[in-house]
N, C-alpha and C positions, 0 to 999 in steps of 0.2 A: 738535436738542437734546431729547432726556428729559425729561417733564414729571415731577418731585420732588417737585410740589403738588398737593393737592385740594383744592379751594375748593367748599365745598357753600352754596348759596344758596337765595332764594324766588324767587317769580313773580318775572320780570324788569318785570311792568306796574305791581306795589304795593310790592316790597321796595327801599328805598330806601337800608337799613344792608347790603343785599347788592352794593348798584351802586358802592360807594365800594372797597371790595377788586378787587372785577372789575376797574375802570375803573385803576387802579392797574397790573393786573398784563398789561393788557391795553397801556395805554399803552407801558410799560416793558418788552412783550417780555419776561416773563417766562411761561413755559411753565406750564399747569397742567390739571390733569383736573378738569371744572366736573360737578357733582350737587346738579341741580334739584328740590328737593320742593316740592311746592302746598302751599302755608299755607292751611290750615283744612278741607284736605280730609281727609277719612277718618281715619284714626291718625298724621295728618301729624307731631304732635308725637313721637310714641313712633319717626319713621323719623329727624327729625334727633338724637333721643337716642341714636342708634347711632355720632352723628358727634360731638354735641358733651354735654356736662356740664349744660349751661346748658338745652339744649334749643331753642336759638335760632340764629336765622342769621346773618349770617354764619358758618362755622366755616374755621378752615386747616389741612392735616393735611400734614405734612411730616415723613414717617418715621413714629418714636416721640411726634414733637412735635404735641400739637394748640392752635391759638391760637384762642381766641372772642371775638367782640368785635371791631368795626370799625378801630378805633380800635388796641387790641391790636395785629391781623394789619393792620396798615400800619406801624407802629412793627418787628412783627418784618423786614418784607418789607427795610425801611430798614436794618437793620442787616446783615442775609443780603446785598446786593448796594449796598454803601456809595459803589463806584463810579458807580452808577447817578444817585445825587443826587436819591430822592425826596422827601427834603427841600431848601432852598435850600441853599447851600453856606454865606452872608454870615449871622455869627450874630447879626445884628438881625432878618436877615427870617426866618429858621430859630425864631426866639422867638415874632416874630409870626406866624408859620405857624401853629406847633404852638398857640397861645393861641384863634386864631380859628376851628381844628378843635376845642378845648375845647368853646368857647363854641356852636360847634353841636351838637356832643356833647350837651352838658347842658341845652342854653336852646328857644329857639324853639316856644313847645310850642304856643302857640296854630295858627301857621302849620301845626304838623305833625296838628292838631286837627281844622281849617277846611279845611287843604288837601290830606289825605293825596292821597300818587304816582300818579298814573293815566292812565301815560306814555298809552294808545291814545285818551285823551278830551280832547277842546276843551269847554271853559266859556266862552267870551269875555264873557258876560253875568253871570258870581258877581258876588255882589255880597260884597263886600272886607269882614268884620265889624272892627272898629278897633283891636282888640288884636291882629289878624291884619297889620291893615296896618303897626301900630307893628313888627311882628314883621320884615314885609317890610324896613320903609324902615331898618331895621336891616342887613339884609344888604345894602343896596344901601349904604349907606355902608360898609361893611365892604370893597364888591368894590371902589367910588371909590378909596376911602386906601391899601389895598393897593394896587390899579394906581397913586396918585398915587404915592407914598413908595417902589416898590419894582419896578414889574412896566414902567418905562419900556422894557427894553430886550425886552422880547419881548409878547406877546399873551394872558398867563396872570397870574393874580394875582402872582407873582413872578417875573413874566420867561417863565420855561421851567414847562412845567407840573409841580406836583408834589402832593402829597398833600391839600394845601388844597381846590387845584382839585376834585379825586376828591371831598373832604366835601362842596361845595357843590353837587356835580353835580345829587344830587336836587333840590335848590332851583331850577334851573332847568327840569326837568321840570314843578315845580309851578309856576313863574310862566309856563310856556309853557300849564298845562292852563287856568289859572285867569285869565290875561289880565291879571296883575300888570302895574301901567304903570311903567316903568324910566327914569331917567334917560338920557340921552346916553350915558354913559360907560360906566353899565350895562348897557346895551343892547349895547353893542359887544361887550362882553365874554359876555354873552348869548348873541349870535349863533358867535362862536367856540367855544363849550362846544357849540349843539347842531351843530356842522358837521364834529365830531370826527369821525372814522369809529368807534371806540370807542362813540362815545354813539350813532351811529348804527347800528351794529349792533344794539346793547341794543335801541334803538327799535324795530330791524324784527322782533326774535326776542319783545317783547313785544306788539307789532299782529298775533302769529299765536297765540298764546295764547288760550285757549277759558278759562279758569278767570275766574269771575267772585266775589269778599268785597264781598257788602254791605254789611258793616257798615264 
């Protein structure tokens, strides 16, 4: 099958609003032509301006259609292959889905402050600043209640993996860099996100990466 899409992204080691589209369309078998620009290198900005409006990454180009924004280009991808069910199917957990992708969307900022993405490095020694941890022990209730109330019958926040999953993926890169301590229940589910092959690919194509953002 024809790939119809282009998904243009950043470093696979720091962009973390890139890994939630990928991981999506990656998961779900859906075909696309991927174009990698380095953030912060050279006229980096002025090369994804050719892809997206915003100047920012993610972008999705399918045909005449361009979709920016993470969040955006998973809601189109949901409605282009409705079979697919990357949302839940049940419209309790299809509300909580979308609600808890908001909520990362918009919130977490300390976490993404303290801990920004940096799939190739171990920290096991950070020390956790508290508006970081509040941030963390957030999402670890988040993954609890989901899996309690919705995700019994499979290994993913609701069962079968869907779009949720893809938003919180970065957050597992950063509790794996950062040596966030997890619950029981989190941890399990922890360990299922990084043993994906999906997320393991990402991992290996980012541990060969030479591009190094200080800041």
């Amino acid at each position: 099958m024809a790939a119809n899409f282009t998904l243009v992204i950043g470093n696979k080691n720091y962009s973390s609003w890139s890994l939630r589209p990928w991981l999506v369309m990656k998961y779900f078998k859906i075909p696309f032509k991927e174009i990698l620009v380095p953030l912060y290198e050279g006229d980096y900005r002025q090369k994804i301006l050719k892809y997206s409006p915003a100047g920012k990454v993610p972008t999705l180009i399918s045909g005449n259609v361009v979709v920016w924004d993470s969040l955006a280009i998973c809601e189109f991808l949901s409605e282009a292959f409705p079979k697919k069910n990357l949302w839940p199917k049940e419209k309790q957990a299809r509300a909580a889905a979308r609600s808890i992708c908001a909520e990362m969307h918009s919130g977490f900022i300390a976490l993404r402050r303290n801990c920004p993405m940096d799939v190739r490095t171990v920290k096991p020694e950070f020390n956790v600043p508290t508006d970081t941890q509040k941030d963390a022990d957030r999402v670890v209730s988040i993954w609890e209640s989901c899996r309690r109330q919705f995700g019994k019958k499979g290994d993913f926040l609701f069962g079968n993996f869907t779009i949720a999953d893809a938003f919180y993926a970065p957050v597992v890169w950063r509790f794996n860099t950062y040596g966030i301590k997890l619950s029981t229940d989190a941890k399990k589910y922890f360990d299922v996100m990084l043993q994906l092959p999906a997320m393991r690919e990402w991992q290996t194509a980012a541990k060969k990466e030479t591009w190094v953002i200080e800041h």
